[in-house]
C-alpha positions in Angstrom: 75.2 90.1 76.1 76.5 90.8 79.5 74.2 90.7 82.5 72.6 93.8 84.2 73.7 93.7 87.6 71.4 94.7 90.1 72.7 95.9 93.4 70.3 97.2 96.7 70.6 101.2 96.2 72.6 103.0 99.2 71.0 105.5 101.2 73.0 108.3 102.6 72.8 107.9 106.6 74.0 111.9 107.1 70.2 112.6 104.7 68.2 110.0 106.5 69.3 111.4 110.0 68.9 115.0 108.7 72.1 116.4 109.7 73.2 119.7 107.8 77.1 119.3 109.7 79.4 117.1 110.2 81.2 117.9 113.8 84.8 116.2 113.2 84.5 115.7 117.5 82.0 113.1 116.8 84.0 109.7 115.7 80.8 107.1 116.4 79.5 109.1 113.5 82.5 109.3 111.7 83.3 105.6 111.9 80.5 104.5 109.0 83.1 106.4 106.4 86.1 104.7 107.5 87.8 101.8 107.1 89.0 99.1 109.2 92.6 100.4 108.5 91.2 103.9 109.1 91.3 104.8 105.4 88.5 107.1 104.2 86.0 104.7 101.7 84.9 106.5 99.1 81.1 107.4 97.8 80.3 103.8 96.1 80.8 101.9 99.0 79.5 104.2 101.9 76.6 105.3 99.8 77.1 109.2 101.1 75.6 112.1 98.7 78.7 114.2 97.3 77.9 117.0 99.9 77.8 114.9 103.1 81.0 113.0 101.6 83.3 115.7 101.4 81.6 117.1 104.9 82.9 113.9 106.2 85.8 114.0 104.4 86.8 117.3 106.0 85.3 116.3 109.3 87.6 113.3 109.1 90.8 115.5 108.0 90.4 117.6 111.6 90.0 114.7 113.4 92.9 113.5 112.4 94.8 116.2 113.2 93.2 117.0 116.7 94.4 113.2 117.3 90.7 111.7 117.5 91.4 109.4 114.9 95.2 107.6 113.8 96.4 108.4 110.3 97.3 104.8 110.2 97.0 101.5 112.2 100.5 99.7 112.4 100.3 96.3 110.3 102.3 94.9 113.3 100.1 95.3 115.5 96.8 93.7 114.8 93.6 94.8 117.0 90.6 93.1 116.0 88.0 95.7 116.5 90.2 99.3 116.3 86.8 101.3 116.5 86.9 99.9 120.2 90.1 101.9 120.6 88.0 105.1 120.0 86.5 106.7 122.7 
């Protein structure tokens, strides 16, 4: 028989802090759903409810277009931190 595993439960920070929207302006907040390559991590892993997800997801999309937030980080160039990039 294989072993339940038991992992630590995520909490969605967007329902802890209470926060109905998700402005795309904000990237500190928007950081927690992306990854280092600026790659948005999906549900299992960030820990978001399905409605603050895709409000992230969307918020994250805008961003990206307004030029917040690179579609991709160059594999040439390696920064350590790339959140310190973001203003």
């Amino acid at each position: 028989m294989s072993k339940e595993r038991k992992f630590k439960k995520r909490h969605c920070k967007y329902c802890e802090a209470k926060i109905d929207t998700i402005d795309y302006k904000d990237v500190n907040m928007l950081k927690f759903t992306l990854s280092e390559r600026f790659k948005i991590m999906p549900r299992r892993l960030t820990g978001n409810c399905k409605k603050h997800q895709e409000l992230a997801t969307i918020a994250i999309k805008r961003a990206r277009q307004s030029a917040l937030i690179p579609y991709i980080v160059d594999r040439k160039n390696v920064v350590e931190s790339p959140f310190d990039l973001i203003k």
